[in-house]
C-alpha positions in Angstrom: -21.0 -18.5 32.8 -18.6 -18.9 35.7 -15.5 -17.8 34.3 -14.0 -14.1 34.1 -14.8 -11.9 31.4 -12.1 -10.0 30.2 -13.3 -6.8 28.1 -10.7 -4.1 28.6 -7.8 -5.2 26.3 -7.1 -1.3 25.5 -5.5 -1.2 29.4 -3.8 -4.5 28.8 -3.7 -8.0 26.9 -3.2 -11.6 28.5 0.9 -12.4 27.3 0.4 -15.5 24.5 2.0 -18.8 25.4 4.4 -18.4 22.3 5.8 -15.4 23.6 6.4 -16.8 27.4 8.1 -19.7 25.9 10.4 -17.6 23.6 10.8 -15.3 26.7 12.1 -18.1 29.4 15.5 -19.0 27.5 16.7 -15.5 28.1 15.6 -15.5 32.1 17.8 -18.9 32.4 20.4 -20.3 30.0 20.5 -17.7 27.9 20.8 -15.0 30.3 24.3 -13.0 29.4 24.2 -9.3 29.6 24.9 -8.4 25.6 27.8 -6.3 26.3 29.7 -8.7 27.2 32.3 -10.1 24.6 32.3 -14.0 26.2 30.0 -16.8 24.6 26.9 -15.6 26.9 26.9 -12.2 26.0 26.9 -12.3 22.2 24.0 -14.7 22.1 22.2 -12.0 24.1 23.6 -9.3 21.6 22.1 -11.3 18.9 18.8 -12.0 20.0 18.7 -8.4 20.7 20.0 -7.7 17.2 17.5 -10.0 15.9 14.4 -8.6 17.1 15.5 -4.8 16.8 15.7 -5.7 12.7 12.2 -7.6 13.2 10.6 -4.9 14.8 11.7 -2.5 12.0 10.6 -4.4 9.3 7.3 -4.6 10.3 6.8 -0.7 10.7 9.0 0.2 7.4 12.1 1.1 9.2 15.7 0.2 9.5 17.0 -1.6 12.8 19.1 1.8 13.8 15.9 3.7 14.5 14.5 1.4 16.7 15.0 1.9 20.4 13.9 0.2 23.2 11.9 1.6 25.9 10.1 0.8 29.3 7.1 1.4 27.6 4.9 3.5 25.6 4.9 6.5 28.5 8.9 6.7 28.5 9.1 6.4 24.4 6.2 9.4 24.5 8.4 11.5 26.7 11.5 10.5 25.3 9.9 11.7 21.9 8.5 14.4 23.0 11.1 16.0 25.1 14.0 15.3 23.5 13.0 16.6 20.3 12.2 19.7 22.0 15.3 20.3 23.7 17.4 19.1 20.6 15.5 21.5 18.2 15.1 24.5 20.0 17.8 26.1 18.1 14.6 26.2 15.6 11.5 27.4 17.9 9.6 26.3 20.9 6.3 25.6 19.5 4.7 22.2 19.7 1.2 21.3 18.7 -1.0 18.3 20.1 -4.8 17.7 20.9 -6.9 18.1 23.7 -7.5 14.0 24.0 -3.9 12.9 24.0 -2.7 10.4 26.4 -1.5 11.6 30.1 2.2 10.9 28.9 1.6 13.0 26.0 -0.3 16.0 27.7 1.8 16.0 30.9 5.1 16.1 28.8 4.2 19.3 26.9 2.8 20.6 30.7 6.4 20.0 31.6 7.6 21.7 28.6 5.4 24.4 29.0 6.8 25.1 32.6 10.0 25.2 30.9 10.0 27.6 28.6 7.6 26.1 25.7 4.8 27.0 23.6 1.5 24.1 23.8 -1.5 24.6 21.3 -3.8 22.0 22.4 -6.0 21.4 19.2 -9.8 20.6 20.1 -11.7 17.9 18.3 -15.1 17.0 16.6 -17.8 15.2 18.3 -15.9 12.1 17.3 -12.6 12.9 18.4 -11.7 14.0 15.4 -9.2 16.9 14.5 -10.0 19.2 11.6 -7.1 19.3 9.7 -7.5 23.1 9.0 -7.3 23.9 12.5 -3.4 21.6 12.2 -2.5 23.8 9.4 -3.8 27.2 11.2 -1.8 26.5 14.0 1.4 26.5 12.5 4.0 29.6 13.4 7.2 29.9 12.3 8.2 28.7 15.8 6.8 25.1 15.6 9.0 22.6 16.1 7.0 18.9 16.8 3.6 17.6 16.3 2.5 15.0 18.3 -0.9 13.3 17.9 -2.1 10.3 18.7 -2.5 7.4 16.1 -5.6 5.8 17.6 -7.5 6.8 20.9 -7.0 4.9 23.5 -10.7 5.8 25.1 -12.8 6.1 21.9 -10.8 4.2 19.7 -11.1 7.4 16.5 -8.2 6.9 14.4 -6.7 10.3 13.2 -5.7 10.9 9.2 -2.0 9.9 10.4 -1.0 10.2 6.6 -2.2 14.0 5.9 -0.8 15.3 9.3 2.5 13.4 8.2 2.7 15.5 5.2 1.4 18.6 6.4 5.0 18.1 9.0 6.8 17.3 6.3 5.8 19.8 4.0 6.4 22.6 6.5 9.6 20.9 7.5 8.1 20.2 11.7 8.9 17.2 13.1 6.4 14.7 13.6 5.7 12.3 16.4 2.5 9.6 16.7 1.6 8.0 19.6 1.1 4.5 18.5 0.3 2.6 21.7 -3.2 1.4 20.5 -2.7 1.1 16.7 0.7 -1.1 16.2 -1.0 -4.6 16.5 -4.2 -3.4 15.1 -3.2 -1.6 12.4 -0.7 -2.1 9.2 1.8 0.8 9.9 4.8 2.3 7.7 6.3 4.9 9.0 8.0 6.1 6.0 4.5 5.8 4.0 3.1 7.6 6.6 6.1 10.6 7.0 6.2 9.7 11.0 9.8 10.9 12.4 8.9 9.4 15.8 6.5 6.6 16.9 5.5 5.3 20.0 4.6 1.6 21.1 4.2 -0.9 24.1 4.6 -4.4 23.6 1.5 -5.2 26.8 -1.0 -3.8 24.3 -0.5 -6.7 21.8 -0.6 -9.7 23.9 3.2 -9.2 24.8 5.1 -8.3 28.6 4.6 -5.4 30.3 7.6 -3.1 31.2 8.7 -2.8 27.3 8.3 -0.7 24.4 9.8 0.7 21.7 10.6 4.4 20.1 11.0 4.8 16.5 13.7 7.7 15.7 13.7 8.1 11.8 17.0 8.3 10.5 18.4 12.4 10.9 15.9 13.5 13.7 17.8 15.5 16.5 16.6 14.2 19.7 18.7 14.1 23.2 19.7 11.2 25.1 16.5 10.0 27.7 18.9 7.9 30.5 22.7 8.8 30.6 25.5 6.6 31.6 26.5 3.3 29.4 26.1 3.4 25.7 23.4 1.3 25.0 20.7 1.7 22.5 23.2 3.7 20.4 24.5 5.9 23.4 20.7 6.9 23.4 19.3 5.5 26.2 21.8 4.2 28.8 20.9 0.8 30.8 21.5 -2.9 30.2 18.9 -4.3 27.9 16.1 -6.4 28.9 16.8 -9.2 26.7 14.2 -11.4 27.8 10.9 -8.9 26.9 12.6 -7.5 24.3 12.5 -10.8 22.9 8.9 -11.3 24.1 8.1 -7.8 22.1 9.4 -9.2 18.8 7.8 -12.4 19.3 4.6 -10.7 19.8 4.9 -8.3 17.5 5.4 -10.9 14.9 2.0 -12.8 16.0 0.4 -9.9 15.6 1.0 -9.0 12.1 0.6 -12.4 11.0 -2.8 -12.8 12.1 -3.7 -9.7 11.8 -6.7 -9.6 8.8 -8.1 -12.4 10.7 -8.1 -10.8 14.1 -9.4 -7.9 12.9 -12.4 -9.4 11.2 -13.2 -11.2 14.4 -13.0 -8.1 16.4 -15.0 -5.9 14.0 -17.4 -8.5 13.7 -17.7 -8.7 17.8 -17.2 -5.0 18.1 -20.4 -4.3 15.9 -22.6 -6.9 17.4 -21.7 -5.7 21.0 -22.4 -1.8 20.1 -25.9 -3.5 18.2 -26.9 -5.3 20.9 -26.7 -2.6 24.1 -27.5 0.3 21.5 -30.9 -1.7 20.6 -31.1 -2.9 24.0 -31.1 -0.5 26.8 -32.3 3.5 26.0 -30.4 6.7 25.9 -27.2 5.3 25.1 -24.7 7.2 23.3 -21.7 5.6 21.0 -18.7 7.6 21.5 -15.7 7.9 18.9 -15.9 7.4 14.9 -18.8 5.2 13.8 -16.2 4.1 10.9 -12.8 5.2 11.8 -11.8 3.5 14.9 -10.5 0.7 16.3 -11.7 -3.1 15.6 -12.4 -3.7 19.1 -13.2 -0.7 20.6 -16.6 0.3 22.0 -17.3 2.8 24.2 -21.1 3.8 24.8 -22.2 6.5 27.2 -24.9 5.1 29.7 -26.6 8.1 30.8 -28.6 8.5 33.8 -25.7 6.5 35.3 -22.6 6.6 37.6 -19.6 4.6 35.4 -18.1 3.6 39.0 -21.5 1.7 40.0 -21.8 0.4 36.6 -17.9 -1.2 36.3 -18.9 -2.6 40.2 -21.7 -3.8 39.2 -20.2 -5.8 36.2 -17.4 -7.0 38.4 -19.5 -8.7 40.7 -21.0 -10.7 37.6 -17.2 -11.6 37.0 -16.9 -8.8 34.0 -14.0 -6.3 34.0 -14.2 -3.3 31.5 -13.3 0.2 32.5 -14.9 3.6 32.3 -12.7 6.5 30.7 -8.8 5.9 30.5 -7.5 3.2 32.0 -4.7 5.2 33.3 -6.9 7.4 35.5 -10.1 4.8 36.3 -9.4 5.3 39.9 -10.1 9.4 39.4 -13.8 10.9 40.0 -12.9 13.3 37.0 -14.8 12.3 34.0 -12.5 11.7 31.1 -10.7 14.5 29.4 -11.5 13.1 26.0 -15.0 13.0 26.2 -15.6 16.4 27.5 -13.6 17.8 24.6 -15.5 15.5 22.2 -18.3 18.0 24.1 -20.0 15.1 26.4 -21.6 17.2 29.5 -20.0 16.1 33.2 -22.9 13.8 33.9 -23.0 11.9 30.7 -19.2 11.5 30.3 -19.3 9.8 34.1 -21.9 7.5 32.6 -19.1 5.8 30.0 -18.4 2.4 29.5 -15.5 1.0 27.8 -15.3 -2.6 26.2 -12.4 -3.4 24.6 -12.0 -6.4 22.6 -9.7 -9.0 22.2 -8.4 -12.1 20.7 -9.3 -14.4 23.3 -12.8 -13.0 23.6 -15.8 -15.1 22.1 -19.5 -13.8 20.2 -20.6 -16.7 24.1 -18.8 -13.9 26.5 -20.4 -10.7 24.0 -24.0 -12.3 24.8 -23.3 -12.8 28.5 -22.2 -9.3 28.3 -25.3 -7.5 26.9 -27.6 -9.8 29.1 -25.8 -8.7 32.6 -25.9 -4.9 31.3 -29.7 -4.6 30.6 -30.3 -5.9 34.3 -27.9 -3.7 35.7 -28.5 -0.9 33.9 -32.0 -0.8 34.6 -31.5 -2.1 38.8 -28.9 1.4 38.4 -31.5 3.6 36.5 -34.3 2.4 38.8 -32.3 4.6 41.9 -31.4 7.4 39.6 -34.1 10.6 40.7 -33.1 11.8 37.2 -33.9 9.2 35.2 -37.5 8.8 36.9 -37.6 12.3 35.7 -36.8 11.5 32.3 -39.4 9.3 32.2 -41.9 11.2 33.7 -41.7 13.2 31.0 -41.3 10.7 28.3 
């Protein structure tokens, strides 16, 4: 196969061609700044308008608590942050887990330097939290939760709906970090009791450098950029029509396909964690068996070095990742699969293959045929794996 292999769609998808095209009217002819009250400017306004009301629909909202973003990392520290600051009238307790995000983690780090309280809830061997734990943690000085929605490493979705009602119930705000799920999963916030909700429009096959922060109608939260009043005098800034645009669009793709791309990826998914599980010895599936993303897999190789292994499959023109991608360039194993209770050496050894909708059962073959040879060419210069076998 001479072409490239894309597996690592949880970092970032390929833009569709229906987005591009809707994007490239707003880059020329269409490209007024939508504060402007001539001809140019409302038809910015209005495609803005437009796609803020399509972007609530689909997650159960109303178009005033949607606010656009950079990204998933601002809309989590926007979130995060200025809840905090707006409620701390109230308390200064937050509660999030152990395998959050960097932007999630690093934000209460922040807060914690300032003045904050951070319980940092450990998981099960699946990246699970125990919902006991949640409700033990709560003090009469908690003021947010904010847990992921899906993992972006292991893929474990969390029981979004009891936390939401367990932060209802005790009156706490609740935020989700959404990045992975929205595009994979049917979402509705108000089913769900989610006050805030982060997304990324580059994780479902839209542009980078967007995203999108649901604010539930009532939630206190400060202003993230000051100056102009944009986004509701929320987040100051003239609007990038053109991915903003592209977001919608692709957001709309997403949830009108989305039964049948999840049955593809589930069905590719499970035949790629068959094949290299039944394939190549002492691997280790990490995340939910059940409970995760469609196309998420992410198998420890142990007796390996991930950074070798992700080389290796690069020079047979495959690119997947080992831990986050956010931090694949650190020699740290991954923070979530330590506290999922993987030891140092075995955490190094991950590999992540992430699914997508462009990916074929062809490219999952070629996949599983180049990782037997390299995983046994690797394994063959590992001292501890001759050791292991020694005694085997």
């Amino acid at each position: 196969m001479n072409k490239n292999i894309y597996m690592d769609n949880a970092a970032t998808t390929p833009m569709k061609k229906e987005v591009l095209d809707a994007m490239i009217p707003y880059y020329t002819e269409k490209f007024g700044n939508p504060s402007s009250i001539y001809a140019q400017g409302r038809e910015a306004k209005k495609a803005l308008d437009e796609s803020r009301d399509k972007v609530a629909k689909i997650l159960g909202a109303t178009d005033k608590e949607i606010f656009f973003t950079s990204g998933g990392s601002e809309s989590d520290n926007w979130a995060i942050k200025g809840a905090c600051y707006a409620n701390k009238n109230k308390g200064n307790h937050i509660i999030t887990t152990k395998i959050e995000h960097h932007a999630v983690l690093h934000a209460c780090e922040y807060l914690e330097r300032n003045g904050f309280d951070v319980t940092y809830l450990d998981v099960d061997e699946y990246g699970m939290i125990n919902i006991d734990d949640l409700k033990n943690a709560i003090t009469d000085k908690t003021i947010l939760i904010t847990i992921m929605f899906a993992n972006n490493e292991v893929g474990t979705i969390q029981p979004i709906k009891e936390i939401g009602k367990i932060a209802k119930d005790n009156d706490i705000l609740f935020h989700t970090d959404a990045v992975q799920a929205v595009g994979n999963i049917r979402i509705d916030v108000e089913e769900l009791n989610i006050d805030l909700l982060s997304l990324s429009a580059h994780k479902f096959y839209g542009p980078k450098g967007i995203g999108a922060l649901y604010i539930k109608k009532g939630t206190k939260v400060h202003p993230y950029i000051h100056g102009g009043a944009q986004e509701r005098n929320k987040r100051a800034g003239t609007e990038n029509v053109a991915s903003v645009v592209g977001l919608k669009k692709a957001l709309e793709l997403a949830y009108e396909n989305l039964d049948e791309h999840n049955n593809k990826l589930k069905r590719l998914r499970d035949k790629l964690i068959n094949d290299i599980t039944n394939n190549i010895s002492h691997t280790k599936l990490n995340g939910h068996p059940e409970k995760r993303l469609p196309g998420n897999v992410n198998i420890s190789m142990k007796y390996i070095e991930g950074e070798s292994l992700l080389l290796s499959l690069d020079m047979v023109n495959i690119a997947a990742s080992s831990g986050s991608a956010c931090t694949s360039g650190s020699l740290d194993p991954s923070h979530v699969l330590l506290a999922m209770g993987l030891s140092h050496g075995v955490a190094h050894g991950s590999l992540r293959l992430s699914l997508g909708d462009f990916n074929t059962e062809e490219e999952v073959d070629y996949v599983v045929e180049n990782l037997i040879e390299i995983v046994a060419r690797l394994r063959k210069m590992s001292p501890l794996f001759e050791n292991i076998k020694e005694e085997e």
